[in-house]
FIVEX-267725 format. One record per residue: x negated, y, z of N, C-alpha, C in turn; residue number from 1; residue in one letter. Coordinates in nm, 3 decimals, m for minus. Example, Ala and Ser with C-alpha at 12.3 -4.5 7.8 and 13.67 -1.06 7.14 Angstrom:
REM residues 2
R  n_east n_north    n_up ca_east ca_north   ca_up  c_east c_north    c_up zaba mimi
R  m1.319  m0.569   0.780  m1.230   m0.450   0.780  m1.320  m0.330   0.780    1    A
R  m1.285  m0.225   0.708  m1.367   m0.106   0.714  m1.290   0.003   0.787    2    S
//
This chain:
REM residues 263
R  n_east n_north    n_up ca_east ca_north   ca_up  c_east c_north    c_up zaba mimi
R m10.798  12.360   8.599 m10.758   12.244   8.679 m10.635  12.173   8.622    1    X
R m10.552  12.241   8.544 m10.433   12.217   8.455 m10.471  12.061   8.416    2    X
R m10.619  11.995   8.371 m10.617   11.869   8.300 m10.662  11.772   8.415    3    X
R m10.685  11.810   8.556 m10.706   11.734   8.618 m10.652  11.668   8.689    4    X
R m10.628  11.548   8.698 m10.474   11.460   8.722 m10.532  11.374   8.868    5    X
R m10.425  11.408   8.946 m10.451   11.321   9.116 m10.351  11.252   9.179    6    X
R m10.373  11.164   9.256 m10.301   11.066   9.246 m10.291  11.075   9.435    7    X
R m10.159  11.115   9.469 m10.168   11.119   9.671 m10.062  10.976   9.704    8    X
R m10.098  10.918   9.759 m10.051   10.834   9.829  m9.995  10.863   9.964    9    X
R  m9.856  10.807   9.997  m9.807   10.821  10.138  m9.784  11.019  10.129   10    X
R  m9.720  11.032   9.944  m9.732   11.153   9.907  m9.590  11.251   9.943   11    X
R  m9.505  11.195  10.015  m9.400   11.231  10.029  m9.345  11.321  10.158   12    X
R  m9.459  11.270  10.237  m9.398   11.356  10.400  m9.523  11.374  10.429   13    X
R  m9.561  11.414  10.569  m9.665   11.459  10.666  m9.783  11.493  10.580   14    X
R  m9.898  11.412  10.628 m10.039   11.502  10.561 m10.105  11.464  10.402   15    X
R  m9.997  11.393  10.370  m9.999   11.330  10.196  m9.878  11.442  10.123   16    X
R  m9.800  11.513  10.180  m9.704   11.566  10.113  m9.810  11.718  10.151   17    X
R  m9.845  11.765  10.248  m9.910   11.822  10.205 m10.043  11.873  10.140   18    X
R m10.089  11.769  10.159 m10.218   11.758  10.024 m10.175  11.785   9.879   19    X
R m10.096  11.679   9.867 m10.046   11.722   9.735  m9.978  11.836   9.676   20    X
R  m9.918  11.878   9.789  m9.895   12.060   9.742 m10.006  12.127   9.717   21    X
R m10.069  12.100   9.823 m10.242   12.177   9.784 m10.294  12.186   9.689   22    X
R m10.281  12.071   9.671 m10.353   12.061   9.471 m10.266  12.077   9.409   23    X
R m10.150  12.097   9.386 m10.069   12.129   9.307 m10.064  12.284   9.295   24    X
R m10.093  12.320   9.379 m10.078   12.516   9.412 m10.283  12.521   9.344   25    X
R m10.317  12.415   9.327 m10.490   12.466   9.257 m10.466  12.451   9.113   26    X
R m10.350  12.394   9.073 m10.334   12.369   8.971 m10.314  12.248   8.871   27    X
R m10.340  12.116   8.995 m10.369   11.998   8.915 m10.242  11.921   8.887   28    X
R m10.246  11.814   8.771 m10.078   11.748   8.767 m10.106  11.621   8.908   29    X
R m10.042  11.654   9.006 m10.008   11.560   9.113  m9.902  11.432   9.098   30    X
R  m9.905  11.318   9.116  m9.831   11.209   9.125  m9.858  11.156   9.275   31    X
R  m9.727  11.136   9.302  m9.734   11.120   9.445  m9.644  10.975   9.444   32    X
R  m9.703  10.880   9.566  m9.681   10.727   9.537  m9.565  10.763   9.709   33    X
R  m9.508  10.648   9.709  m9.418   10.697   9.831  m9.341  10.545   9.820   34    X
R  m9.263  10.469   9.899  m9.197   10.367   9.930  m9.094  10.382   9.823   35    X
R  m8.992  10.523   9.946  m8.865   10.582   9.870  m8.876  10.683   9.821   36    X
R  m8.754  10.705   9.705  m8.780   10.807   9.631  m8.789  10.938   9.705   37    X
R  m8.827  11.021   9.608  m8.870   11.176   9.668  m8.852  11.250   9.568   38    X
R  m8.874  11.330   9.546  m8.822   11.447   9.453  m8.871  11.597   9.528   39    X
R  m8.971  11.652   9.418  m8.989   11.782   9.483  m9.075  11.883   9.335   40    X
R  m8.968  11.977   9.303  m9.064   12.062   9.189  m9.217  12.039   9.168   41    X
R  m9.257  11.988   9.054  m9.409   12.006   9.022  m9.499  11.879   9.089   42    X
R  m9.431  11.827   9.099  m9.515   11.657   9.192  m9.376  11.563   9.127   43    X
R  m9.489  11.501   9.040  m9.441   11.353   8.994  m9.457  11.212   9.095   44    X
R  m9.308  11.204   9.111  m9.278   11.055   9.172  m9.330  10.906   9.154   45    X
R  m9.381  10.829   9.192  m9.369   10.682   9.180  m9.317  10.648   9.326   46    X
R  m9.228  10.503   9.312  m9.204   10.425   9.412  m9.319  10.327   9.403   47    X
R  m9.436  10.269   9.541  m9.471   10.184   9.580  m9.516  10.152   9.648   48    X
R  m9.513  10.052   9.717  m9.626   10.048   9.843  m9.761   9.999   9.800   49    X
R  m9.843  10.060   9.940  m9.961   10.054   9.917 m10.016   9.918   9.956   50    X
R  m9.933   9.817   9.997  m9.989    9.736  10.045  m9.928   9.539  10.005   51    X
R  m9.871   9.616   9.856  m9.846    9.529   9.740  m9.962   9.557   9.632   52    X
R m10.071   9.496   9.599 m10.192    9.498   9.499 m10.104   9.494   9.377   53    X
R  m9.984   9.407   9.333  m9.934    9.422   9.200  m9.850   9.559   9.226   54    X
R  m9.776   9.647   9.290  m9.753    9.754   9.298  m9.841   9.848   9.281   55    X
R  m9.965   9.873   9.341 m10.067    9.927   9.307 m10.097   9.944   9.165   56    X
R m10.134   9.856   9.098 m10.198    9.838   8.981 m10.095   9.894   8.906   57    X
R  m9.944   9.857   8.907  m9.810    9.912   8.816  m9.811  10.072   8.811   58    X
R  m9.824  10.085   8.977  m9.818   10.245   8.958  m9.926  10.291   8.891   59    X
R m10.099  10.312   8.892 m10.178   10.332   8.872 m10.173  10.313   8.667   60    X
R m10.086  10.192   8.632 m10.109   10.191   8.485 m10.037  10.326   8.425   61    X
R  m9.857  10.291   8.532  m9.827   10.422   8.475  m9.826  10.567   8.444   62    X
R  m9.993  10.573   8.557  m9.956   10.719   8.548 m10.091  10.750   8.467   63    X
R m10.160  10.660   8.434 m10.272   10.655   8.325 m10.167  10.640   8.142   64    X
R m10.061  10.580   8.168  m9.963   10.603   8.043  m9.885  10.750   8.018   65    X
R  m9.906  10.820   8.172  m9.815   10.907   8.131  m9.900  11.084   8.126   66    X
R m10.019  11.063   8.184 m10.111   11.152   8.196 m10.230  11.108   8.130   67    X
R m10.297  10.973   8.105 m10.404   10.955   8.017 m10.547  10.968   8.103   68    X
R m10.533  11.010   8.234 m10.650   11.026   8.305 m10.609  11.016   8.478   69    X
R m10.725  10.964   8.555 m10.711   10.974   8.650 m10.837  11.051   8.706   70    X
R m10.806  11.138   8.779 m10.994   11.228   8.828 m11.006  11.203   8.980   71    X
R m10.884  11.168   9.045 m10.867   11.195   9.160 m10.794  11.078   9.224   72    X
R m10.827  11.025   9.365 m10.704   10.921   9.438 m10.729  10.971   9.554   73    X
R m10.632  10.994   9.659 m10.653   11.041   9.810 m10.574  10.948   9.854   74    X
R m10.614  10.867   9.940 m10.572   10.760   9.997 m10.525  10.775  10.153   75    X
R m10.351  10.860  10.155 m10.321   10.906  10.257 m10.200  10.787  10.339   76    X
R m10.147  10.741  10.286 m10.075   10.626  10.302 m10.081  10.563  10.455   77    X
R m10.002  10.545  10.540 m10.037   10.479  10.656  m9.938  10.506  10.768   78    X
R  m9.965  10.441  10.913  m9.861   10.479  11.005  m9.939  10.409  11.173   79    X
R  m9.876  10.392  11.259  m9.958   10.345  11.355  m9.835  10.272  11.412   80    X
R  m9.920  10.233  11.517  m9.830   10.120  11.613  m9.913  10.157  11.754   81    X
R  m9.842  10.141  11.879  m9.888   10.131  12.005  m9.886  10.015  12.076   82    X
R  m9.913   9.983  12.227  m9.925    9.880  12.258 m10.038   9.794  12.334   83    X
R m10.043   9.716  12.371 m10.207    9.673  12.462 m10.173   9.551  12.350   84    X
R m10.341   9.537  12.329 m10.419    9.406  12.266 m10.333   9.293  12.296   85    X
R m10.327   9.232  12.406 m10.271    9.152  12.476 m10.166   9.110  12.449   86    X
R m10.056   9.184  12.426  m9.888    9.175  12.436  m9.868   9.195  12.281   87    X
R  m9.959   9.268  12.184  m9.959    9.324  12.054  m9.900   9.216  11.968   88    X
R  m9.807   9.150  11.874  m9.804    8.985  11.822  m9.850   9.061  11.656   89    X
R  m9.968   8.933  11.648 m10.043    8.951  11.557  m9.991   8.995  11.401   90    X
R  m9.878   8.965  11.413  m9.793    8.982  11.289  m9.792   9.145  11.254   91    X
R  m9.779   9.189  11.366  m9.785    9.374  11.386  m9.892   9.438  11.359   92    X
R m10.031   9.388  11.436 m10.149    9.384  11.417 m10.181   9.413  11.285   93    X
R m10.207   9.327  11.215 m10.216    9.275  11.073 m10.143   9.360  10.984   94    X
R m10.005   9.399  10.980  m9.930    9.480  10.930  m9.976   9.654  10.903   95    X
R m10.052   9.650  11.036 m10.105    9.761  11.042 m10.220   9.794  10.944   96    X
R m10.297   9.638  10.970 m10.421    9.681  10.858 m10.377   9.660  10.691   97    X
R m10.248   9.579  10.654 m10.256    9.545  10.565 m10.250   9.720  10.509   98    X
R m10.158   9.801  10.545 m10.101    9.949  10.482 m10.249  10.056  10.487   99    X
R m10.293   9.988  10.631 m10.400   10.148  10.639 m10.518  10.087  10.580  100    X
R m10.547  10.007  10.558 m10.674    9.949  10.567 m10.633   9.881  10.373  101    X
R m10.629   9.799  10.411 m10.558    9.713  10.245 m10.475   9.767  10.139  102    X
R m10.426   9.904  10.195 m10.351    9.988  10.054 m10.442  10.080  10.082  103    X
R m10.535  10.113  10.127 m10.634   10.211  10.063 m10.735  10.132   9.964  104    X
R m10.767   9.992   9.993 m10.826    9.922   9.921 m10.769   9.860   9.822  105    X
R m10.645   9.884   9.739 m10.540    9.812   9.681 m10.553   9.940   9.558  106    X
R m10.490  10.069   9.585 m10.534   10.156   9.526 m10.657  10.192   9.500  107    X
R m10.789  10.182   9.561 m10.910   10.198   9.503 m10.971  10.099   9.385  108    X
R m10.953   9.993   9.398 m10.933    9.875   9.326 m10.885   9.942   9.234  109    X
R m10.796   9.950   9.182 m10.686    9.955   9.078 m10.733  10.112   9.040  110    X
R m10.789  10.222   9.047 m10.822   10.341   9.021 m10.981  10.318   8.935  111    X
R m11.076  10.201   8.978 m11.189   10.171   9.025 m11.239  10.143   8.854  112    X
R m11.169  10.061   8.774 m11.213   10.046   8.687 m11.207  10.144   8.595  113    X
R m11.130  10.249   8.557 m11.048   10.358   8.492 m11.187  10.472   8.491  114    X
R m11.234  10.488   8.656 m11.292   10.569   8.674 m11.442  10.534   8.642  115    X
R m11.501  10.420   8.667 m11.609   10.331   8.603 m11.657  10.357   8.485  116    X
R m11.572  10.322   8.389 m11.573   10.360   8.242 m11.597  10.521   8.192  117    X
R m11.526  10.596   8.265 m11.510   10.745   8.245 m11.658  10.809   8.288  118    X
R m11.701  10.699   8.383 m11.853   10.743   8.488 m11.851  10.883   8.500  119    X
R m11.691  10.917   8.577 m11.644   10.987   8.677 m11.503  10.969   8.736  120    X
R m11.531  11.038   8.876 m11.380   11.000   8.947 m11.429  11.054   9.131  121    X
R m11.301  11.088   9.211 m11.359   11.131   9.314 m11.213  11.052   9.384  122    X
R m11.247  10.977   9.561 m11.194   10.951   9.589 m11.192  10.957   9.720  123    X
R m11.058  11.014   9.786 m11.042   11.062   9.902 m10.996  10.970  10.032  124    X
R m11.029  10.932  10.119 m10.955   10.774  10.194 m10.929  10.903  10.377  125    X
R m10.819  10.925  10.399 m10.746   10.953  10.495 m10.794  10.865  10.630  126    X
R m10.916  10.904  10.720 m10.941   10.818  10.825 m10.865  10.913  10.954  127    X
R m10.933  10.881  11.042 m10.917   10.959  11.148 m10.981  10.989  11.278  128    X
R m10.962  11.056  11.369 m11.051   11.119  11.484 m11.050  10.996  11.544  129    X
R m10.910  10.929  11.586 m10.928   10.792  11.617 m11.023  10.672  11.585  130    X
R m11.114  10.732  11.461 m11.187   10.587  11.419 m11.319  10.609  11.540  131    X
R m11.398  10.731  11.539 m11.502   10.698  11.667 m11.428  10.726  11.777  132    X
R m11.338  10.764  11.811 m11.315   10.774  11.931 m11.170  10.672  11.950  133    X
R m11.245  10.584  11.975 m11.115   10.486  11.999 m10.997  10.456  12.044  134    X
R m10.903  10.448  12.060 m10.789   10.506  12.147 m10.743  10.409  12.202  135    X
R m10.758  10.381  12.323 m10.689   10.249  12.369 m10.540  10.228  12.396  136    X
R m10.479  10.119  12.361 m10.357   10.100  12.328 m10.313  10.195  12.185  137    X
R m10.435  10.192  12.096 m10.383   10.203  11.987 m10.475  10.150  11.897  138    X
R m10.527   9.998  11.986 m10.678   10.010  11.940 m10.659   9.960  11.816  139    X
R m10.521   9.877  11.765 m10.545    9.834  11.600 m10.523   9.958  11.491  140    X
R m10.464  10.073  11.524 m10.461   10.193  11.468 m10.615  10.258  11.447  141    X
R m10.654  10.266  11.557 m10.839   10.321  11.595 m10.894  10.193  11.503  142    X
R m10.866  10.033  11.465 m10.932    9.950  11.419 m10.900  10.024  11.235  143    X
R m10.818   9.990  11.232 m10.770   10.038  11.075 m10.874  10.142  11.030  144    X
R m10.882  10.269  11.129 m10.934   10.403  11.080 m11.109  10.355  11.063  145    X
R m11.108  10.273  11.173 m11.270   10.242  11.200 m11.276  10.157  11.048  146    X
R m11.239  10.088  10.995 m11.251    9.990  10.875 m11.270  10.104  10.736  147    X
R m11.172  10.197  10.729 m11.160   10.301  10.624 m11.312  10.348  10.621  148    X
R m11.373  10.358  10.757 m11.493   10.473  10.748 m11.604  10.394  10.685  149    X
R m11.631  10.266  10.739 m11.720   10.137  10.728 m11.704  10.147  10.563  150    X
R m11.594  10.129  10.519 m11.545   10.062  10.339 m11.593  10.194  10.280  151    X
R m11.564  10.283  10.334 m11.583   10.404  10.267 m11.750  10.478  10.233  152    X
R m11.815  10.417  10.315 m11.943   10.453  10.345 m12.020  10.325  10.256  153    X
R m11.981  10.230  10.259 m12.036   10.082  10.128 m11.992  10.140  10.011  154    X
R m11.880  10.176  10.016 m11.824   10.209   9.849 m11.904  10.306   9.776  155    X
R m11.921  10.409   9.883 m11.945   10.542   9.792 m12.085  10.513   9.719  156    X
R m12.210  10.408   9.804 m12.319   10.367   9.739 m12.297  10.234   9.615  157    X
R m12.212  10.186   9.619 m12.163   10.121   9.508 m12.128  10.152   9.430  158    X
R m12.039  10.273   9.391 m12.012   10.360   9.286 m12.065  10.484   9.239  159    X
R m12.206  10.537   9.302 m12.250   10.631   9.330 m12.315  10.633   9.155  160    X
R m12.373  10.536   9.103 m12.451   10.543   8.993 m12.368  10.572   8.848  161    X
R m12.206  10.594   8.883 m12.100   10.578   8.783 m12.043  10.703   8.770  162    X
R m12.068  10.830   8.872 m12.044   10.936   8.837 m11.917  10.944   8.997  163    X
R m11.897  10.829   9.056 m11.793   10.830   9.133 m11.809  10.859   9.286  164    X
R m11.763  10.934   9.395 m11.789   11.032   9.490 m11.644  10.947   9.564  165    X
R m11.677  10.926   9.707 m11.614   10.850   9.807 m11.644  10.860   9.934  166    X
R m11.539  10.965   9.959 m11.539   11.025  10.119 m11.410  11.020  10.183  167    X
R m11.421  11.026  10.307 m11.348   11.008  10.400 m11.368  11.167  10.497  168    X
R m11.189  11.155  10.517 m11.144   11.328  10.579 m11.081  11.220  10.720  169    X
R m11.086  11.264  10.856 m11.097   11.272  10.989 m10.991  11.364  11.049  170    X
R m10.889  11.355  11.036 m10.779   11.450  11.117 m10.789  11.444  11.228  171    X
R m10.732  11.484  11.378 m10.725   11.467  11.454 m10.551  11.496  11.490  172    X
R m10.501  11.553  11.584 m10.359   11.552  11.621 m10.307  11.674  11.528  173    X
R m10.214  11.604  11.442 m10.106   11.668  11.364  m9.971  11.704  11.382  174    X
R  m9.885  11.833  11.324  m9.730   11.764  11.344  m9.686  11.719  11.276  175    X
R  m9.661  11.603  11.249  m9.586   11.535  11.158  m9.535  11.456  11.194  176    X
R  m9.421  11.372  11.121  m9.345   11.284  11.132  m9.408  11.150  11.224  177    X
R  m9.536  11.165  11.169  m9.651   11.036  11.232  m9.565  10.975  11.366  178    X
R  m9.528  11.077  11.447  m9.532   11.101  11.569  m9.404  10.971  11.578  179    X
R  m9.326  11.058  11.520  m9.154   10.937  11.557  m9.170  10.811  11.499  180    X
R  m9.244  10.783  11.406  m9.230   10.682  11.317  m9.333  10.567  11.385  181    X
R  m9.397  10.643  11.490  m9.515   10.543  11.536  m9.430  10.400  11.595  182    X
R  m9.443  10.318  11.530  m9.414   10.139  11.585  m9.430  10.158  11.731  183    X
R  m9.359  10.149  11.865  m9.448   10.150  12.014  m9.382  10.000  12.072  184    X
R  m9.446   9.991  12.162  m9.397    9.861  12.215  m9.488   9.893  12.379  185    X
R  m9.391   9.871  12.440  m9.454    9.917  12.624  m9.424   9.738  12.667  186    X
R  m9.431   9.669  12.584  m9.415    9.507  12.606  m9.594   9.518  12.732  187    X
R  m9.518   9.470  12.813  m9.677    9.428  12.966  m9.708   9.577  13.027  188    X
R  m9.576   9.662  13.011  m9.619    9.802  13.071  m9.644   9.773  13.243  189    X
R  m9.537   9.702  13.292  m9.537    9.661  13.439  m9.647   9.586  13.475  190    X
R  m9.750   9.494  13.396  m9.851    9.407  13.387  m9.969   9.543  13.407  191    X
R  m9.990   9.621  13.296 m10.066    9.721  13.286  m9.988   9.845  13.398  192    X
R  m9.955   9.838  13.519  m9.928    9.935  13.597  m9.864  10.087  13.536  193    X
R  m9.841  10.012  13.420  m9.748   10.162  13.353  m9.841  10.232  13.264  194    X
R  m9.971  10.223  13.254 m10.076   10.265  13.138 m10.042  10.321  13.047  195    X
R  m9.943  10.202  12.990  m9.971   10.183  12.838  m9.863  10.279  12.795  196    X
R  m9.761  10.252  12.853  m9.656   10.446  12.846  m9.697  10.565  12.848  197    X
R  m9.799  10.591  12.950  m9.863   10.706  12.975  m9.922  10.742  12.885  198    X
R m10.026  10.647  12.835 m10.101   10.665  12.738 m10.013  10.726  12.628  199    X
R  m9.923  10.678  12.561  m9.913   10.702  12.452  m9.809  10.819  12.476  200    X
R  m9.767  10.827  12.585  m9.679   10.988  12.568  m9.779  11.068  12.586  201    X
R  m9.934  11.072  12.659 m10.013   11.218  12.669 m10.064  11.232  12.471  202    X
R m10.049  11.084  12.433 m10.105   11.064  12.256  m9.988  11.186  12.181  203    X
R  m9.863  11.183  12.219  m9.780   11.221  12.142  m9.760  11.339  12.174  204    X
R  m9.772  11.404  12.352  m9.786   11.514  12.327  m9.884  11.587  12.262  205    X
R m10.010  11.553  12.263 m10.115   11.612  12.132 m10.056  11.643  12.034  206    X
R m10.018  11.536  12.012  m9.987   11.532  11.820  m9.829  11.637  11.817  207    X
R  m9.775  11.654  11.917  m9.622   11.705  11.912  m9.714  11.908  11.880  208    X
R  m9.844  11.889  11.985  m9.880   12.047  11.955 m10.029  12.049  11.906  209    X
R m10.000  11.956  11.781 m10.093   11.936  11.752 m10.125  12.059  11.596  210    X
R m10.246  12.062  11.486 m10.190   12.158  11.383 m10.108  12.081  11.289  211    X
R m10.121  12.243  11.202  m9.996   12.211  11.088 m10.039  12.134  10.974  212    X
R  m9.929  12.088  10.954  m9.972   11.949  10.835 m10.056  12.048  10.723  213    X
R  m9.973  12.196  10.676 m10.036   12.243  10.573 m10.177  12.260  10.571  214    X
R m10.213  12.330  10.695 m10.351   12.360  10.714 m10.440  12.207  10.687  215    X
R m10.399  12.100  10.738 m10.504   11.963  10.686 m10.485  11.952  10.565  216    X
R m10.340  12.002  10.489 m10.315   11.947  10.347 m10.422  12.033  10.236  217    X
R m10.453  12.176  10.302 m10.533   12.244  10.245 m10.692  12.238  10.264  218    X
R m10.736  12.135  10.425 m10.866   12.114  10.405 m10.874  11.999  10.292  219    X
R m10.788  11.906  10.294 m10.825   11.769  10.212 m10.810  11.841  10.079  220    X
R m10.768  11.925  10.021 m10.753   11.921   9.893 m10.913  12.012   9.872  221    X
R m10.961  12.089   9.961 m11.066   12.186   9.892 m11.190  12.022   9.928  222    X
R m11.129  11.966  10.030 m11.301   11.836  10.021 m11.292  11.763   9.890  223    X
R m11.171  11.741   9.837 m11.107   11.657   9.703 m11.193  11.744   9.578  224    X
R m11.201  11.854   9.595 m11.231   11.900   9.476 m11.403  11.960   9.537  225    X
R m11.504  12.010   9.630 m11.617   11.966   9.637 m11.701  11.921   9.515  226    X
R m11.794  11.966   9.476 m11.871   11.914   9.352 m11.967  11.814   9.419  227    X
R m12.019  11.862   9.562 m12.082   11.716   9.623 m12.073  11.686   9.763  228    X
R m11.982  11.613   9.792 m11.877   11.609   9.898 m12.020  11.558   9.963  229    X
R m11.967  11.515  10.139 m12.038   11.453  10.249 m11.954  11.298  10.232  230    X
R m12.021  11.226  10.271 m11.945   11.132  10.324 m11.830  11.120  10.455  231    X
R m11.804  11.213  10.548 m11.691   11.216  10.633 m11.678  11.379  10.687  232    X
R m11.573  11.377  10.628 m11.514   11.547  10.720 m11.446  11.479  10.845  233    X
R m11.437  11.606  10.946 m11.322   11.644  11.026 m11.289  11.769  11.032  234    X
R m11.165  11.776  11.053 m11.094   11.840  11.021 m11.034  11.915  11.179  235    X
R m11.087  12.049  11.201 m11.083   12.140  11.287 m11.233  12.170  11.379  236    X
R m11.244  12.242  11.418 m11.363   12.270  11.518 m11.368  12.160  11.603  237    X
R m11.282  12.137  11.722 m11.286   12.111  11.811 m11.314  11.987  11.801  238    X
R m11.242  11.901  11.692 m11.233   11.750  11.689 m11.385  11.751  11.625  239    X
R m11.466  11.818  11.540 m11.576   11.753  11.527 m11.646  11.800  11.632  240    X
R m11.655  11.906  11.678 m11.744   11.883  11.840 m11.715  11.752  11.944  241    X
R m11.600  11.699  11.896 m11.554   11.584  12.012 m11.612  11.508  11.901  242    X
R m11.648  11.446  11.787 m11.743   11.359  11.770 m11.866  11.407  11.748  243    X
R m11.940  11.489  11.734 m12.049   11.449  11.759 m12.101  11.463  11.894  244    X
R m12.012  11.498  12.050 m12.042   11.480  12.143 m12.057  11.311  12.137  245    X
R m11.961  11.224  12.126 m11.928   11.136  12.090 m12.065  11.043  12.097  246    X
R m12.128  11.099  11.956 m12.242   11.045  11.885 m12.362  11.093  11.960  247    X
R m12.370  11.205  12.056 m12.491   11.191  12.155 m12.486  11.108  12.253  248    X
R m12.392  11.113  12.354 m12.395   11.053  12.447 m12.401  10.940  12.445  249    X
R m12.444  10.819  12.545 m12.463   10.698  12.571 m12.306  10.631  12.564  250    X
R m12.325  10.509  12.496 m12.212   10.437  12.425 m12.083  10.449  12.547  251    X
R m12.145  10.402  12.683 m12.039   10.363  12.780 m12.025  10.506  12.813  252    X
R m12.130  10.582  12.871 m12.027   10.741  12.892 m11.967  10.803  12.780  253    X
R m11.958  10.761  12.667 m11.845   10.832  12.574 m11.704  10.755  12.593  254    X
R m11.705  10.600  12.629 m11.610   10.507  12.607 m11.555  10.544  12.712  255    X
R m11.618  10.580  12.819 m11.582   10.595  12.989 m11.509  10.762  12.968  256    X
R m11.496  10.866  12.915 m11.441   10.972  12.891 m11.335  10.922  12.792  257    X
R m11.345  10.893  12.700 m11.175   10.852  12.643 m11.126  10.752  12.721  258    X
R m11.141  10.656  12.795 m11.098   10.566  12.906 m10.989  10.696  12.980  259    X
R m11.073  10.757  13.056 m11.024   10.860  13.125 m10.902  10.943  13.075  260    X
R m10.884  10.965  13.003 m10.853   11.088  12.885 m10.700  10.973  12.844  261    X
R m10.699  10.805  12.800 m10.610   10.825  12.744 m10.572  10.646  12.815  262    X
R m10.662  10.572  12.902 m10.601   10.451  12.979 m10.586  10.492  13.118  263    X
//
């Protein structure tokens, strides 16, 4: 695994810092992309965001200058925001998709041709439990994840004839940083009878006892390396029994149980 070179995005903290340990403890040279700097034995740094396309492409040349190969991209990069539709100002909205949604597609792009030519390459896109099960008052977060799964599921038959493999991993509640860093805004909480607070503190207590970053950092790295992946993991028992309950039941009694559960 020594020659196989991977590339983690959003590689610095929560479930991108530990992926990339993962593969780094399998053996592979890891480069990890991150805003601000980072520094950590055996994982090579870049500064950039994912949701600058000429940043993308800069980082991606250099680490094809400095390693000569790319085999791998896990597209972990991202963050959320709370809030009702309503009160949400679109600027936030948008912001959201440009990072989760548009720097997974910024980096695939820019990985896309490298791996084309080679007619091989495997690529990992970070969705989440949130994409079928929608989360209200987080619905542009649940929108982002829902877009990753959609892009991810076109791509992988678009690149399929090139040697190139494109799946999507499904977390559900983690501990990580995710939690503090989440954007919230209780803007129309008194409008919404207090909802939209509730909601997102029963969201955070999940995620506060939710699992350990390592344990996801170690499923994504064994789906990363897979000789013939699925198109979507999740990640724990429970959360894929909660989608494919999900996927039996009738559209409104599934929508009408997360209603319950989190408006």
């Amino acid at each position: 695994m020594a020659d196989t070179v991977a590339i983690v995005t959003g590689g610095s903290s929560g479930i991108g810092l530990a992926a990339a340990r993962a593969l780094r403890s399998r053996g592979l040279t890891v480069f990890i992309l991150s805003r601000r700097p980072f520094t950590e034995k055996g994982l090579h740094h870049l500064c950039a965001d994912v949701s600058d396309e000429r940043q993308c492409a800069e980082a991606v040349q250099a680490v094809l200058h400095k390693a000569g190969d790319i085999d791998l991209l896990v597209n972990c990069a991202g963050f959320g925001i709370s809030g009702a539709v309503e009160f949400t100002e679109l600027a936030e909205a948008k912001k959201q998709m440009e990072v989760n949604f548009f720097g997974t597609v910024n980096m695939t792009r820019a990985v896309l041709p490298h791996m084309r030519q080679r007619r091989n390459g495997r690529i990992v896109n970070i969705s989440s439990v949130a994409a079928p099960a929608a989360i209200p008052f987080q619905a542009y977060y649940s929108a982002s994840k829902a877009a990753i799964n959609a892009w991810t599921a076109a791509l992988a038959n678009e690149v399929r004839p090139y040697g190139i493999t494109v799946t999507a991993v499904q977390p559900g509640d983690i501990q990580t940083g995710f939690t503090a860093a989440r954007e919230k805004s209780i803007a129309g909480d008194e409008a919404y009878d207090g909802r939209i607070s509730k909601s997102v503190a029963k969201m955070e207590h999940d995620e506060e006892n939710g699992m350990d970053p390592a344990a996801a950092g170690a499923y994504i790295a064994k789906v990363a390396l897979k000789k013939q992946p699925k198109p979507v993991y999740t990640i724990g028992f429970s959360y894929k029994a909660i989608c494919v309950l999900l996927k039996l039941l009738p559209s409104r009694l599934a929508n009408w149980v997360i209603g319950k559960l989190y408006a």
